[in-house]
C-alpha positions in Angstrom: -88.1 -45.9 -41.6 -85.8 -47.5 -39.8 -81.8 -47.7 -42.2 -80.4 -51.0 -42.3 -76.7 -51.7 -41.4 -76.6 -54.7 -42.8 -78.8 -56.5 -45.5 -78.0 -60.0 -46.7 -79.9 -61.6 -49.6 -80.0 -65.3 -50.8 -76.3 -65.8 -49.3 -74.9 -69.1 -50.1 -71.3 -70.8 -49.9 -70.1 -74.2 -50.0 -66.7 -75.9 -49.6 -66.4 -78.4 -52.6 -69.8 -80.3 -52.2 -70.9 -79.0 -48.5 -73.4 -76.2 -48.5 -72.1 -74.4 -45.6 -74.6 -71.2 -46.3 -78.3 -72.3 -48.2 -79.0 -69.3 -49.3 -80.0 -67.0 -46.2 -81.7 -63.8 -45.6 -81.4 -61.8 -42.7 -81.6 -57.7 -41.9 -79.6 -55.6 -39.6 -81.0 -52.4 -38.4 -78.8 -49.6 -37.7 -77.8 -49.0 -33.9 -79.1 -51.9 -32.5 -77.8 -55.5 -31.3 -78.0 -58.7 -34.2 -77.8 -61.6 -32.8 -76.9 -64.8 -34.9 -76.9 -68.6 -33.0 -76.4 -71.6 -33.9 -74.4 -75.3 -33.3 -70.8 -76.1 -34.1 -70.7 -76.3 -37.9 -74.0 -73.9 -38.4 -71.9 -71.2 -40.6 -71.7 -68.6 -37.7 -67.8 -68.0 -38.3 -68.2 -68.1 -42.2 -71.4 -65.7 -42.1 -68.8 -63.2 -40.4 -66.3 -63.8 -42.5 -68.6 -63.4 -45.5 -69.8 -60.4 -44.1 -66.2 -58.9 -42.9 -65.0 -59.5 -46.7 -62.5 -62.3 -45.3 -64.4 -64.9 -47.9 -65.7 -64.5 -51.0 -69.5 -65.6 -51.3 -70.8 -68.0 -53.9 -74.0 -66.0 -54.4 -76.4 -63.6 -53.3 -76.2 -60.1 -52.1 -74.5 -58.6 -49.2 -74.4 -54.8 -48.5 -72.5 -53.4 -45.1 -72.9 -50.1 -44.4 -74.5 -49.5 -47.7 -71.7 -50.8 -49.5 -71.6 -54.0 -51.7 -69.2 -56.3 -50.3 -68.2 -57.5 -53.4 -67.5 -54.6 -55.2 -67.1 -52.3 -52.7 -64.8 -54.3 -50.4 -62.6 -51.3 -49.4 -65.5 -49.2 -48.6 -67.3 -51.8 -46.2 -63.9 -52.5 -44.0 -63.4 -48.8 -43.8 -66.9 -48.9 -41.8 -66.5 -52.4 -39.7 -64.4 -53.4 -36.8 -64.3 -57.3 -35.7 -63.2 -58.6 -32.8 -63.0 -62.4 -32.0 -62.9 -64.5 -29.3 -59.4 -64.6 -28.8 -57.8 -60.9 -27.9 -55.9 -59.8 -31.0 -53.4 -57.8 -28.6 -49.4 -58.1 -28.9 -48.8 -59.1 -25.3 -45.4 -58.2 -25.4 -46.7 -53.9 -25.7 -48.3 -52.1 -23.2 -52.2 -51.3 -23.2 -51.1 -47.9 -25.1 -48.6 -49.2 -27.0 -51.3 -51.7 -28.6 -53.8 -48.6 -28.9 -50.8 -46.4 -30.4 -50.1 -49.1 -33.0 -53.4 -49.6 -34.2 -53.8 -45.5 -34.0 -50.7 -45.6 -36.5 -52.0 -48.4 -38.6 -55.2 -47.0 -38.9 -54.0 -43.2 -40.2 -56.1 -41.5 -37.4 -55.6 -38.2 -36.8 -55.3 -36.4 -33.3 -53.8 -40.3 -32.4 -53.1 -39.2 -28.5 -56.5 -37.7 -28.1 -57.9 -41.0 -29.1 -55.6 -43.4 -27.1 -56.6 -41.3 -24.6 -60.3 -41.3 -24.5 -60.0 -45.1 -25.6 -58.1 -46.1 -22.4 -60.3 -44.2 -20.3 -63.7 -45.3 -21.4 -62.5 -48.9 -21.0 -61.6 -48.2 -17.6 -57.8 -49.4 -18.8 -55.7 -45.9 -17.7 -54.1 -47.1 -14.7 -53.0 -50.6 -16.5 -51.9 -48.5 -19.7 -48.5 -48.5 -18.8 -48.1 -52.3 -18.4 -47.8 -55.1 -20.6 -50.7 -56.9 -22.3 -49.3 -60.1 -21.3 -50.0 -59.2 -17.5 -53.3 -58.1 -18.4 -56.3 -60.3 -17.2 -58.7 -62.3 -19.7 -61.7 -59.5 -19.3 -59.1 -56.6 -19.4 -56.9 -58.1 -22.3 -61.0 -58.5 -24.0 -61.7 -55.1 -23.1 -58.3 -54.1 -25.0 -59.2 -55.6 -27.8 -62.4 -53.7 -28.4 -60.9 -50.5 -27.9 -58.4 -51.3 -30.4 -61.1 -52.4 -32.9 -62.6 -48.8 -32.3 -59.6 -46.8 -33.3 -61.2 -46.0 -36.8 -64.4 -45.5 -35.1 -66.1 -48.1 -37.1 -69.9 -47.7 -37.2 -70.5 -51.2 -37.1 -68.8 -53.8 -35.4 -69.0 -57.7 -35.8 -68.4 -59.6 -32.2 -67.0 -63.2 -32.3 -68.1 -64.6 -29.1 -66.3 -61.7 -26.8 -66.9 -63.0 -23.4 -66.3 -66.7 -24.4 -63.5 -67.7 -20.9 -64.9 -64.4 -19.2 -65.8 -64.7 -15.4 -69.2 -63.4 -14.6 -68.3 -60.2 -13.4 -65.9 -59.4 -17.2 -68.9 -61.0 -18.7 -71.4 -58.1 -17.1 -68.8 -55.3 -17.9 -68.4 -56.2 -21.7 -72.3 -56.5 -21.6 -72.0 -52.6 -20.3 -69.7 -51.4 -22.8 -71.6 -52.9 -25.4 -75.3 -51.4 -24.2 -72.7 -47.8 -24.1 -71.4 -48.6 -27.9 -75.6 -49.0 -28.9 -76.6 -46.3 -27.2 -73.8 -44.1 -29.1 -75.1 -45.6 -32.6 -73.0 -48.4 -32.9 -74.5 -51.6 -35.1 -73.2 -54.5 -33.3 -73.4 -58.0 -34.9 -73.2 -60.8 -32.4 -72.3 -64.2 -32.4 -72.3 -66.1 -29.1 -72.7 -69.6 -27.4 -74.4 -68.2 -24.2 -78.1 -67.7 -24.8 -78.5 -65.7 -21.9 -76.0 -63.0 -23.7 -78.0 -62.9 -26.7 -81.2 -62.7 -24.6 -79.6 -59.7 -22.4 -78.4 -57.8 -25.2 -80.4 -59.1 -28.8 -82.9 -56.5 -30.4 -82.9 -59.3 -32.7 -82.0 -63.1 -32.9 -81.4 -65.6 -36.1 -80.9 -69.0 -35.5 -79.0 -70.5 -38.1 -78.7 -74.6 -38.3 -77.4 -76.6 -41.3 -77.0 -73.8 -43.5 -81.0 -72.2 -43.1 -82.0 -69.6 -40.9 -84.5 -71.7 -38.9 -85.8 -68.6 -36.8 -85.7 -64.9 -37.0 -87.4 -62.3 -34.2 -87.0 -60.8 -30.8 -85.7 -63.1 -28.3 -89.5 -62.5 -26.9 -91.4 -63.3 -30.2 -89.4 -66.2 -30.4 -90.2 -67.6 -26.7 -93.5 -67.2 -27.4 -93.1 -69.7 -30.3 -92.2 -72.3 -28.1 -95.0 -74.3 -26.0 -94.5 -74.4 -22.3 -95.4 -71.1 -20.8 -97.3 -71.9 -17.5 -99.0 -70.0 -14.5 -97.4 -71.8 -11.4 -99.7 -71.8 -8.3 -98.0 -73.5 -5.2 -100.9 -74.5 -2.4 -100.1 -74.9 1.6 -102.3 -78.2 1.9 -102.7 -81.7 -0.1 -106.5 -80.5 0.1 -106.3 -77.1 -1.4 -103.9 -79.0 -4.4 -106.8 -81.4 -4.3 -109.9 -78.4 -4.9 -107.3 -76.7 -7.3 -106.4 -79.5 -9.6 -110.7 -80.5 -9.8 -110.9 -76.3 -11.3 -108.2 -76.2 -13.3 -108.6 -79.9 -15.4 -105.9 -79.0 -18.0 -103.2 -78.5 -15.2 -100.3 -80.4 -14.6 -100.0 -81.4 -10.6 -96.3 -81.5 -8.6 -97.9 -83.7 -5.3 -94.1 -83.3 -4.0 -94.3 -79.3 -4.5 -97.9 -78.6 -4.0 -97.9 -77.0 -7.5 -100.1 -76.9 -10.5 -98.7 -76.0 -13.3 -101.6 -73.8 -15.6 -101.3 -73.7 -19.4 -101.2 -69.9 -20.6 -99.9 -67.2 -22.9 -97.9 -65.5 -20.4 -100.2 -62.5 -20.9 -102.1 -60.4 -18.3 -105.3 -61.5 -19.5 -104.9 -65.4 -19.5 -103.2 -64.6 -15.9 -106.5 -62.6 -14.7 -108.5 -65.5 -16.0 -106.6 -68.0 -13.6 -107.1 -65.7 -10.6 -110.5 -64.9 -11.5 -111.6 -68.8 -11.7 -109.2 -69.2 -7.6 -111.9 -66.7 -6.5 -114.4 -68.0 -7.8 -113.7 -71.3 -5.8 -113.0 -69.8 -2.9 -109.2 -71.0 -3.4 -106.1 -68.5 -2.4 -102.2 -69.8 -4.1 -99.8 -70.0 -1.4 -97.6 -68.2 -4.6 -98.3 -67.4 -8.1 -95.6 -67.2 -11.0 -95.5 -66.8 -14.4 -93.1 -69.2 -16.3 -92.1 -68.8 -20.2 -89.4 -70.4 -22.0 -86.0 -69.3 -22.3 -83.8 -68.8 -25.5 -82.3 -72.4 -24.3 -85.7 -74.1 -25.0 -86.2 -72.2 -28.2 -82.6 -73.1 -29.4 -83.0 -76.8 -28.3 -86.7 -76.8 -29.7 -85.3 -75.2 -33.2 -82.3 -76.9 -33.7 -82.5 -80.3 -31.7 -79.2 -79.6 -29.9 -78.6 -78.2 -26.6 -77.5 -74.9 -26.0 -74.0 -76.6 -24.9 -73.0 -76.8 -28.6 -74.3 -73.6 -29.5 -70.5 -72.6 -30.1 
């Protein structure tokens, strides 16, 4: 049986008379990647703060690391780390200066070793002499997190990290979290690019209005949403002809020479569609297999588009 890093039961909290949180129930299994979603004003950023003991909840149960987070608040921020989308780093220290004063904050012993280890593994040793302030955006990010593992923290809560990241910061932070799981790290994820969540997720909730509207594998919920198609493109106007009069539930692209065939996305229903070209002597210029992404669940799920999923 799997342990759980995080379990959350019936969590609610309002501000005066807006329910922010309706009473939500989600699971976090240990060493893997929890992903939560959801528009502006969904209650991403107060979930994390709930959870990260920086707000009091108005009900329910929450335990981190196996510790109550109401009564055991002490406990649960001696297992967490949290880093946001802005780098917490004091610009005006250098890379090891920042990991020194966290290594001093934090009482850890053998604090050289780990500044050490912690400026190598984020590839930060030849910048460690320099100021933060002359740091770039995916280096002063990459700071950050090594700071937040100074106590090494078995679970640790990610604020949109790669929000104003280039493509190529974006793909390292990506790497160094994969290397964090793959140590036993628990990370919990909040992000406004689906195609993070979709990269990294073992598990997705998408939260809108308070609820948790969806919960699953990025691929269990793809496969919720209708629109996964076998694309066959022909080489003639008479071949889209013959293939359109054996497939009757396709949907024809005369510009593309396309059909678009309903299916699961499975082998099977993909077999079927090849089985039923041979069987009238028809050959596809190309065949694909098209399913939704986590931007057509999100928009299907919460009506908005993935744009204010921030």
């Amino acid at each position: 049986m799997t342990k759980s890093a995080i379990t959350v039961s019936g969590l609610r909290k309002a501000y005066k008379d807006k329910v922010v949180l309706d009473g939500i129930d989600f699971e976090v299994a240990a060493g893997t990647v929890f992903s939560l979603l959801g528009p502006n004003g969904a209650g991403k950023t107060t979930t994390v703060n709930v959870l990260t003991t920086l707000m009091r909840a108005d009900g329910g149960t929450v335990r981190v690391a196996g510790h109550d987070i109401a009564t055991e608040a002490k406990a649960v921020r001696a297992a967490i780390g949290v880093t946001g989308q802005f780098a917490a780093v004091d610009e005006l220290l250098t890379g090891q200066e920042n990991l020194r004063l966290m290594v001093d904050l934090s009482g850890v012993r053998d604090g050289e070793r780990v500044v050490a280890e912690l400026l190598e593994r984020f590839e930060l040793t030849e910048s460690a002499d320099k100021p933060a302030s002359t740091y770039s955006g995916g280096m002063r990010r990459k700071l950050d997190l090594a700071m937040t593992l100074v106590g090494n923290p078995s679970i640790i809560f990610l604020d949109e990290p790669t929000t104003g990241l280039d493509p190529r910061s974006r793909h390292t932070m990506w790497s160094i979290i994969r290397g964090l799981v793959a140590d036993g790290v628990t990370v919990f994820l909040t992000t406004q690019y689906l195609e993070e969540a979709d990269q990294l997720a073992d598990r997705v909730a998408v939260l809108d209005q308070g609820r948790l509207v969806a919960q699953g594998t990025p691929d269990e919920l793809k496969r919720q949403i209708p629109g996964t198609h076998i694309r066959l493109r022909f080489t003639t106007a008479t071949e889209l002809d013959a293939a359109a009069r054996a497939f009757p539930d396709a949907t024809r692209d005369d510009e593309a020479l396309a059909l678009r065939v309903p299916g699961d996305g499975g082998t099977k229903s993909l077999r079927a569609v090849l089985d039923r070209l041979d069987e009238h002597s028809l050959s596809a210029e190309e065949c694909s297999v098209h399913t939704p992404d986590l931007d057509d669940v999100f928009l299907a799920l919460t009506g908005h588009t993935a744009e204010v999923a921030k």
